[in-house]
N, CA, C and O atoms as a GROMACS GRO file, in nm:
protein
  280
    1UNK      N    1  -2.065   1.753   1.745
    1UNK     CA    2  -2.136   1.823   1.851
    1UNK      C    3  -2.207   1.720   1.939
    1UNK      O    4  -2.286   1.636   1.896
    2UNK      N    5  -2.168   1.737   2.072
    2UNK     CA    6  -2.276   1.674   2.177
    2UNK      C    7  -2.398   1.680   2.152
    2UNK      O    8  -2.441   1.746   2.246
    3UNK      N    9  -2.501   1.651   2.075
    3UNK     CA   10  -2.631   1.618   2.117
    3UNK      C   11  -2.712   1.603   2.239
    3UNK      O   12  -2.803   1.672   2.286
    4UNK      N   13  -2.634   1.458   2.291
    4UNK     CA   14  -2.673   1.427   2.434
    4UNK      C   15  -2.668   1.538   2.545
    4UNK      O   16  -2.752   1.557   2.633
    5UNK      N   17  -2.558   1.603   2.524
    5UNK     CA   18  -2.564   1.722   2.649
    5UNK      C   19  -2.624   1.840   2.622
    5UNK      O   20  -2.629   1.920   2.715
    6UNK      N   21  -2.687   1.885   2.478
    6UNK     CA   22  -2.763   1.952   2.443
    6UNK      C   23  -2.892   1.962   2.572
    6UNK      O   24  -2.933   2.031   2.666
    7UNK      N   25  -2.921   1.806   2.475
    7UNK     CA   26  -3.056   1.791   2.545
    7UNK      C   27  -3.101   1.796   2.651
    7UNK      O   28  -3.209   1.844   2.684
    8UNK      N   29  -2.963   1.713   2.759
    8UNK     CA   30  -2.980   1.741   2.879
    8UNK      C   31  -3.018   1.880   2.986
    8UNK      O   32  -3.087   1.898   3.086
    9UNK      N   33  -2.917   1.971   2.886
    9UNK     CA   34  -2.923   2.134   2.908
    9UNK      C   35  -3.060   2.150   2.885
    9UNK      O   36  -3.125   2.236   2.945
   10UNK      N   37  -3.090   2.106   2.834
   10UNK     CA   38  -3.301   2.135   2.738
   10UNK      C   39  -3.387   2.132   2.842
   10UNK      O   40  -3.474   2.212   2.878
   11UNK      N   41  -3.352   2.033   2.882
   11UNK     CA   42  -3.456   1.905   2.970
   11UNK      C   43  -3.491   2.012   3.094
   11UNK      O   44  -3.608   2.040   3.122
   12UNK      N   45  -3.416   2.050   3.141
   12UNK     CA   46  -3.469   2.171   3.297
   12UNK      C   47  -3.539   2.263   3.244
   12UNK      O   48  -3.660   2.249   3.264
   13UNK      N   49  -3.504   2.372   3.170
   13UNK     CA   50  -3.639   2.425   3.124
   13UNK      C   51  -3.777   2.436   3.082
   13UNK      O   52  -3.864   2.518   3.110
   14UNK      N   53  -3.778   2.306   2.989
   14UNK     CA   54  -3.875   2.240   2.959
   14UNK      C   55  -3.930   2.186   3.069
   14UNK      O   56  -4.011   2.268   3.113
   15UNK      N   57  -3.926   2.086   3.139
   15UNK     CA   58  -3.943   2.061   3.257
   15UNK      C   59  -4.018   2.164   3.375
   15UNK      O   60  -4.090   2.125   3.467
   16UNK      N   61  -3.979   2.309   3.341
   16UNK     CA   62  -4.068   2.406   3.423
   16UNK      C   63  -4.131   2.491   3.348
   16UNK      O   64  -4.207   2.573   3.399
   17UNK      N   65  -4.112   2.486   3.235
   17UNK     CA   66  -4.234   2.491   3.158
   17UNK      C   67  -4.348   2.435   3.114
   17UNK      O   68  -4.446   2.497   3.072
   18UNK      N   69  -4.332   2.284   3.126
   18UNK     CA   70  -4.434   2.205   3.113
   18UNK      C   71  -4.545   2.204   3.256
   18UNK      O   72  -4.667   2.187   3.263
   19UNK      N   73  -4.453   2.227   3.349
   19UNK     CA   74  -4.491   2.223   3.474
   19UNK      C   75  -4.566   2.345   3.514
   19UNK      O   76  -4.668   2.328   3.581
   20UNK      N   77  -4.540   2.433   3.491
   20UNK     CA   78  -4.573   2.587   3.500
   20UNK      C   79  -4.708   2.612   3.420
   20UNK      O   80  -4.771   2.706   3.469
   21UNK      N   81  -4.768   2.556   3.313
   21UNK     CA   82  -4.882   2.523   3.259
   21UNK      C   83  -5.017   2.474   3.328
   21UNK      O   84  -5.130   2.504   3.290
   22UNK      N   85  -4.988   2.401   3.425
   22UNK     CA   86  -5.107   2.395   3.553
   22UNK      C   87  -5.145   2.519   3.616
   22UNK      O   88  -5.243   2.585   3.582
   23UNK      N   89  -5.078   2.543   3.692
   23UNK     CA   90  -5.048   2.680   3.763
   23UNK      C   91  -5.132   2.771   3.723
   23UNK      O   92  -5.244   2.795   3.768
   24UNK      N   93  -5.066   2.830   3.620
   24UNK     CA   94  -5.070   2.944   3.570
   24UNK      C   95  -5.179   2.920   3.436
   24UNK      O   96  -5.160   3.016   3.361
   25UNK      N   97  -5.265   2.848   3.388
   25UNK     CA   98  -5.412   2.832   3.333
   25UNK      C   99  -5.449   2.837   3.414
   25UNK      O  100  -5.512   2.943   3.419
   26UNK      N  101  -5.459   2.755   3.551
   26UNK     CA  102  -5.573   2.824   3.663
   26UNK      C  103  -5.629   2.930   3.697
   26UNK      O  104  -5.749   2.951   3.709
   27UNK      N  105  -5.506   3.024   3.720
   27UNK     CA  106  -5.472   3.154   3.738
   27UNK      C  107  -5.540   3.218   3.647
   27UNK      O  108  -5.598   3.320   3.685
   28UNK      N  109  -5.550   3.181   3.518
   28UNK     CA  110  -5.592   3.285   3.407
   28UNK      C  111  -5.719   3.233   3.430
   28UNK      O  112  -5.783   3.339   3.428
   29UNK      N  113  -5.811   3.136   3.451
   29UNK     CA  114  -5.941   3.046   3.377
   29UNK      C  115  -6.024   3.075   3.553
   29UNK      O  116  -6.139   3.119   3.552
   30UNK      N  117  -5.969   3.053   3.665
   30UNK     CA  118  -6.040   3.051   3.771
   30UNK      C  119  -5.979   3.175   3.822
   30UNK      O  120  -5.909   3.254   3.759
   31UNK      N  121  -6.028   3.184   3.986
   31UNK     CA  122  -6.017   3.272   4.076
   31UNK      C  123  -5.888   3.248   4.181
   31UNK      O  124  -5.883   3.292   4.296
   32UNK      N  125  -5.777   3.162   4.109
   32UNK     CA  126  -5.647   3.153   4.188
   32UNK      C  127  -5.581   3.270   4.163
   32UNK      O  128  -5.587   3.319   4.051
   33UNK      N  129  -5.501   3.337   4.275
   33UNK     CA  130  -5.461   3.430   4.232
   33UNK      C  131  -5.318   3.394   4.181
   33UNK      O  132  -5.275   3.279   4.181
   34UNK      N  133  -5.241   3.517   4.132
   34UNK     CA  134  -5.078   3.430   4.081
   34UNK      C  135  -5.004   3.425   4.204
   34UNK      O  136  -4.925   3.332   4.188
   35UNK      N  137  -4.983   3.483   4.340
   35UNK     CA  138  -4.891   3.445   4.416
   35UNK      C  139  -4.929   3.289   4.410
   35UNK      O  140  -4.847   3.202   4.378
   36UNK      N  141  -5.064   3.261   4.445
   36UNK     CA  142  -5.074   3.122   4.481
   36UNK      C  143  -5.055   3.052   4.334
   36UNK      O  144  -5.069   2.930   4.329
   37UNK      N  145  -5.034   3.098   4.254
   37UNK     CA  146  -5.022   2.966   4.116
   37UNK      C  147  -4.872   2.966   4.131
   37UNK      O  148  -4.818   2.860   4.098
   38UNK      N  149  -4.772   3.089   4.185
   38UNK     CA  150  -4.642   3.040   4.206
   38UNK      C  151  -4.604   2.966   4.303
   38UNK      O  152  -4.486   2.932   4.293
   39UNK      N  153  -4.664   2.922   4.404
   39UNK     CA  154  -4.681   2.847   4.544
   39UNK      C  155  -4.669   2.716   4.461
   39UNK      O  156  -4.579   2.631   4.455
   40UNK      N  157  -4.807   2.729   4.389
   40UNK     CA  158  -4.880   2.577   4.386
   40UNK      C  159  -4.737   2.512   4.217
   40UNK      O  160  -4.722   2.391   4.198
   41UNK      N  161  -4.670   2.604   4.139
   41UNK     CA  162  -4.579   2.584   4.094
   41UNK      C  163  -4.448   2.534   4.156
   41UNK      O  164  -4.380   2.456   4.089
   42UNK      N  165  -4.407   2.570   4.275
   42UNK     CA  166  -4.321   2.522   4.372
   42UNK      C  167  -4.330   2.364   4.386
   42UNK      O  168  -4.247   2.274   4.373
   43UNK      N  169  -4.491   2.370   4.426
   43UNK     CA  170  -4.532   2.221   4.504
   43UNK      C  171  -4.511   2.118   4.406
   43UNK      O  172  -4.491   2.000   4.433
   44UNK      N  173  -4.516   2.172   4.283
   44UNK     CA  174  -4.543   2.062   4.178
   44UNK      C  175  -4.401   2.047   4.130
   44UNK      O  176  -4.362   1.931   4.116
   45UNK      N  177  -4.314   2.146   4.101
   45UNK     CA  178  -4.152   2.097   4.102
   45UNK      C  179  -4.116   2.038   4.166
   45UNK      O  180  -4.047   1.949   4.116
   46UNK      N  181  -4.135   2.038   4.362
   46UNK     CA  182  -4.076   1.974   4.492
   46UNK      C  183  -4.113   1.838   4.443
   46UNK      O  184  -4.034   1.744   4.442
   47UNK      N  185  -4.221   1.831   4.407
   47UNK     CA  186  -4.306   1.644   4.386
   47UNK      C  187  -4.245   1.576   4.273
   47UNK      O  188  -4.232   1.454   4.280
   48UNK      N  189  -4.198   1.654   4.146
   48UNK     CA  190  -4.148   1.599   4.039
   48UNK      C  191  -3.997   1.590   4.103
   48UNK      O  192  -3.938   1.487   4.070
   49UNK      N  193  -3.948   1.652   4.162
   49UNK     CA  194  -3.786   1.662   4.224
   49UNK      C  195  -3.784   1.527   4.299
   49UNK      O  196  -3.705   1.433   4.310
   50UNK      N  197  -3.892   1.554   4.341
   50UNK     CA  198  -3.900   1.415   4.494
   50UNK      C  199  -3.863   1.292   4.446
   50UNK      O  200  -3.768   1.215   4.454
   51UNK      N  201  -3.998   1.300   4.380
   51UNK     CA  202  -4.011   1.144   4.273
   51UNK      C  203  -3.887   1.131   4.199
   51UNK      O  204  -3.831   1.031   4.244
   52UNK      N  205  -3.824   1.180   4.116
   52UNK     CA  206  -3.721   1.181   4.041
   52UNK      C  207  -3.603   1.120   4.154
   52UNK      O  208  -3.536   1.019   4.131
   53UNK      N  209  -3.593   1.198   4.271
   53UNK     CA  210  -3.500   1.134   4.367
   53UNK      C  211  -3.507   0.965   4.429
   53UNK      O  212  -3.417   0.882   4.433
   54UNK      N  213  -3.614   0.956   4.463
   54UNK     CA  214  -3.633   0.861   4.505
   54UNK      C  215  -3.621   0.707   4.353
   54UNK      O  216  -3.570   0.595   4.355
   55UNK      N  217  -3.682   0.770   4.266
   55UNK     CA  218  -3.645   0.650   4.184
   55UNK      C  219  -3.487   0.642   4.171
   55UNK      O  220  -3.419   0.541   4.184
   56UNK      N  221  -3.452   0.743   4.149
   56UNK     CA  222  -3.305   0.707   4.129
   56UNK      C  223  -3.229   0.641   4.228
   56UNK      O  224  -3.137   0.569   4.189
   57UNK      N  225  -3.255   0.658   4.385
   57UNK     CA  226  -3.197   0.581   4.491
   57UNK      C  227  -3.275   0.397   4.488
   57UNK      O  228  -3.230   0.300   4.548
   58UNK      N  229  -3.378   0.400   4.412
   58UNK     CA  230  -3.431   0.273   4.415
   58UNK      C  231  -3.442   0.214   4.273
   58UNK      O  232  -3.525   0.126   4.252
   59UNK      N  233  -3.370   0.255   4.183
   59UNK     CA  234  -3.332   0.200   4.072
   59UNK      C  235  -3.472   0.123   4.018
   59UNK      O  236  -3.485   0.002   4.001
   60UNK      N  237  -3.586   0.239   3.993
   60UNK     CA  238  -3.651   0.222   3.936
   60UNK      C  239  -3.684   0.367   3.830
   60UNK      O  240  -3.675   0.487   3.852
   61UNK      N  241  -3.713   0.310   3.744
   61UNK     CA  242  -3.699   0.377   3.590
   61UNK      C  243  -3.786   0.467   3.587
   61UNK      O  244  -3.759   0.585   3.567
   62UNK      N  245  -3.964   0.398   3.615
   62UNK     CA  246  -4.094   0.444   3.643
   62UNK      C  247  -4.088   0.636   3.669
   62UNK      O  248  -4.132   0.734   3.608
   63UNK      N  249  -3.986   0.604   3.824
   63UNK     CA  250  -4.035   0.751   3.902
   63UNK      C  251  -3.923   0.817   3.890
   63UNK      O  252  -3.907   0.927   3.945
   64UNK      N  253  -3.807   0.742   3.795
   64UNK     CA  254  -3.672   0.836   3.768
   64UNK      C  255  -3.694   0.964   3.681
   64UNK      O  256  -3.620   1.060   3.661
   65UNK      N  257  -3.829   0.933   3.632
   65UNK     CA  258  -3.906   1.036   3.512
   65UNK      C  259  -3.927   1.158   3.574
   65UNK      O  260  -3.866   1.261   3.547
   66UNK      N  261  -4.029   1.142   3.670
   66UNK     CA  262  -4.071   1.246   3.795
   66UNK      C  263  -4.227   1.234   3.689
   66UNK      O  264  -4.276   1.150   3.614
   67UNK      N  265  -4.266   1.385   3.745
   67UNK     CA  266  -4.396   1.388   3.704
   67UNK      C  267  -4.397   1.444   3.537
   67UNK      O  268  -4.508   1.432   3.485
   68UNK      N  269  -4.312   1.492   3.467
   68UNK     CA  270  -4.290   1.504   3.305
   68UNK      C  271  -4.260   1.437   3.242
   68UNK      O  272  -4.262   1.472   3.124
   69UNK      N  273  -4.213   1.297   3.274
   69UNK     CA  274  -4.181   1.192   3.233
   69UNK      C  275  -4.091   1.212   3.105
   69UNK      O  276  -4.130   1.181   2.992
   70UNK      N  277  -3.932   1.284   3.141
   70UNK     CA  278  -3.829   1.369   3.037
   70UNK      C  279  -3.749   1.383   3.130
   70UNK      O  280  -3.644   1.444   3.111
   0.00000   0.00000   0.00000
């Protein structure tokens, strides 16, 4: 069995789940409401997407992570 492509399959979910944990404690703990914790969930995928892109066009390892570093 592939392992490796397991994981890979893994890795996107996790990834917006880990991410989705900012958001949405706000939402529950302060006065954000949830449209805006799904907004502010957007912003924080676009930035981990970003980063992830850009390291990979500049062959650095650092920001190939994005912001979950996975």
């Amino acid at each position: 069995m592939k392992w490796d492509a397991i994981w890979e399959a893994c890795k996107e979910p996790l990834r917006l789940l880990v991410l989705a944990i900012i958001p949405f404690g706000l939402a529950f703990l302060t006065e954000v409401t949830w449209p805006q914790a799904g907004v502010l969930l957007l912003v924080l995928r676009f930035i981990d997407k970003y980063l992830h892109e850009i390291g990979a066009a500049k062959k650095e390892s650092s920001l190939t992570l994005g912001l979950t570093r996975f």
